[in-house]
C-alpha positions as CSV (number, residue, x, y, z in Angstrom):
1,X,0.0,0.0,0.0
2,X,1.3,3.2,-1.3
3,X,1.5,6.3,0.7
4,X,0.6,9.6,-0.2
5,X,3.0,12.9,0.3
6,X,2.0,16.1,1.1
7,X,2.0,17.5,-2.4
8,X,-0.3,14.8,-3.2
9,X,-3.8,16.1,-5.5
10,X,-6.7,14.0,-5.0
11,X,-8.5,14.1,-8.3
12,X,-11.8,15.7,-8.8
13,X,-13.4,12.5,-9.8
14,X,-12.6,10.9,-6.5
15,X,-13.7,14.3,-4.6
16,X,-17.1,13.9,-6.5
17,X,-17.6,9.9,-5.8
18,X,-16.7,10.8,-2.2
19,X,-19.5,13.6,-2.4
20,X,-22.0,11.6,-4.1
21,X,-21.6,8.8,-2.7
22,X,-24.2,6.5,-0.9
23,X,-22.1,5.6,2.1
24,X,-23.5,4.2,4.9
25,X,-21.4,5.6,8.2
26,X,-17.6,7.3,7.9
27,X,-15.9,3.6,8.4
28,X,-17.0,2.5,4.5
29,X,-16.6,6.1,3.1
30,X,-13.0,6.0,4.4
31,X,-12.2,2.7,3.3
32,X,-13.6,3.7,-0.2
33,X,-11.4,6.8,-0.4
34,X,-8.6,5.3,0.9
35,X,-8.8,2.1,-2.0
36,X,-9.2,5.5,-4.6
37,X,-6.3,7.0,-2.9
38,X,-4.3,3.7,-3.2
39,X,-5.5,3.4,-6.9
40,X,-4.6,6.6,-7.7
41,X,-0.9,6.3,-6.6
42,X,-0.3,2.9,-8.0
43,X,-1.5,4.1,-11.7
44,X,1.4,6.9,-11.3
45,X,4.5,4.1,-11.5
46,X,6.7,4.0,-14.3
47,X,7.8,0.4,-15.2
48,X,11.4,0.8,-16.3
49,X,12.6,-1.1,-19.1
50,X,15.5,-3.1,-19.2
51,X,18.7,-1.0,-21.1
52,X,18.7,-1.3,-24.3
53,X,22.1,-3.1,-26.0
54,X,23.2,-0.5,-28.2
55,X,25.5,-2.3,-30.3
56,X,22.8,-4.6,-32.7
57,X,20.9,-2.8,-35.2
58,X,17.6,-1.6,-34.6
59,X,14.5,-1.9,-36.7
60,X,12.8,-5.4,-38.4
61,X,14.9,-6.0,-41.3
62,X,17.4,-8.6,-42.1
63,X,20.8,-7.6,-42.2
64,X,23.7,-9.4,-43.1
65,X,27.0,-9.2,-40.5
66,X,30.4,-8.9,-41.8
67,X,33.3,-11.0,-40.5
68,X,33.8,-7.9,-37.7
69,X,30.0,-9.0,-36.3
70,X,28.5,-5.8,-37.1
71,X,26.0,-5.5,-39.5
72,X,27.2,-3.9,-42.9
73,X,24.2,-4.5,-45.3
74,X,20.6,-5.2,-45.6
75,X,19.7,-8.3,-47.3
């Protein structure tokens, strides 16, 4: 469970679900803003890829390597 900061902007749909909401006492409102709130913070992480290897030739097409292993031509 993430936590949120203090510069932290809840969005407006959650402030209107909160507002419109058919909650029955404070307990389940809470525990449906804090799921939002948890939601909301867990669709903000950036999956980093894995580094790229520089060295092999980019794209779809077939290339051909030379006797150095780099590619020299596209077949």
């Amino acid at each position: 469970m993430l936590k949120p900061t203090s510069n932290y902007k809840m969005s407006s749909l959650l402030k209107t679900s909160l507002a419109l909401g058919k909650f029955k006492d404070a307990h389940q409102r809470g525990a449906w803003k804090r799921a939002c709130i948890d939601a909301e913070l867990a669709s903000k992480i950036v999956v980093k890829s894995a580094p790229r290897d520089n060295k092999r030739p980019q794209g779809t097409a077939s290339y051909v390597t030379n006797d150095t292993g780099t590619a020299s031509t596209q077949v």
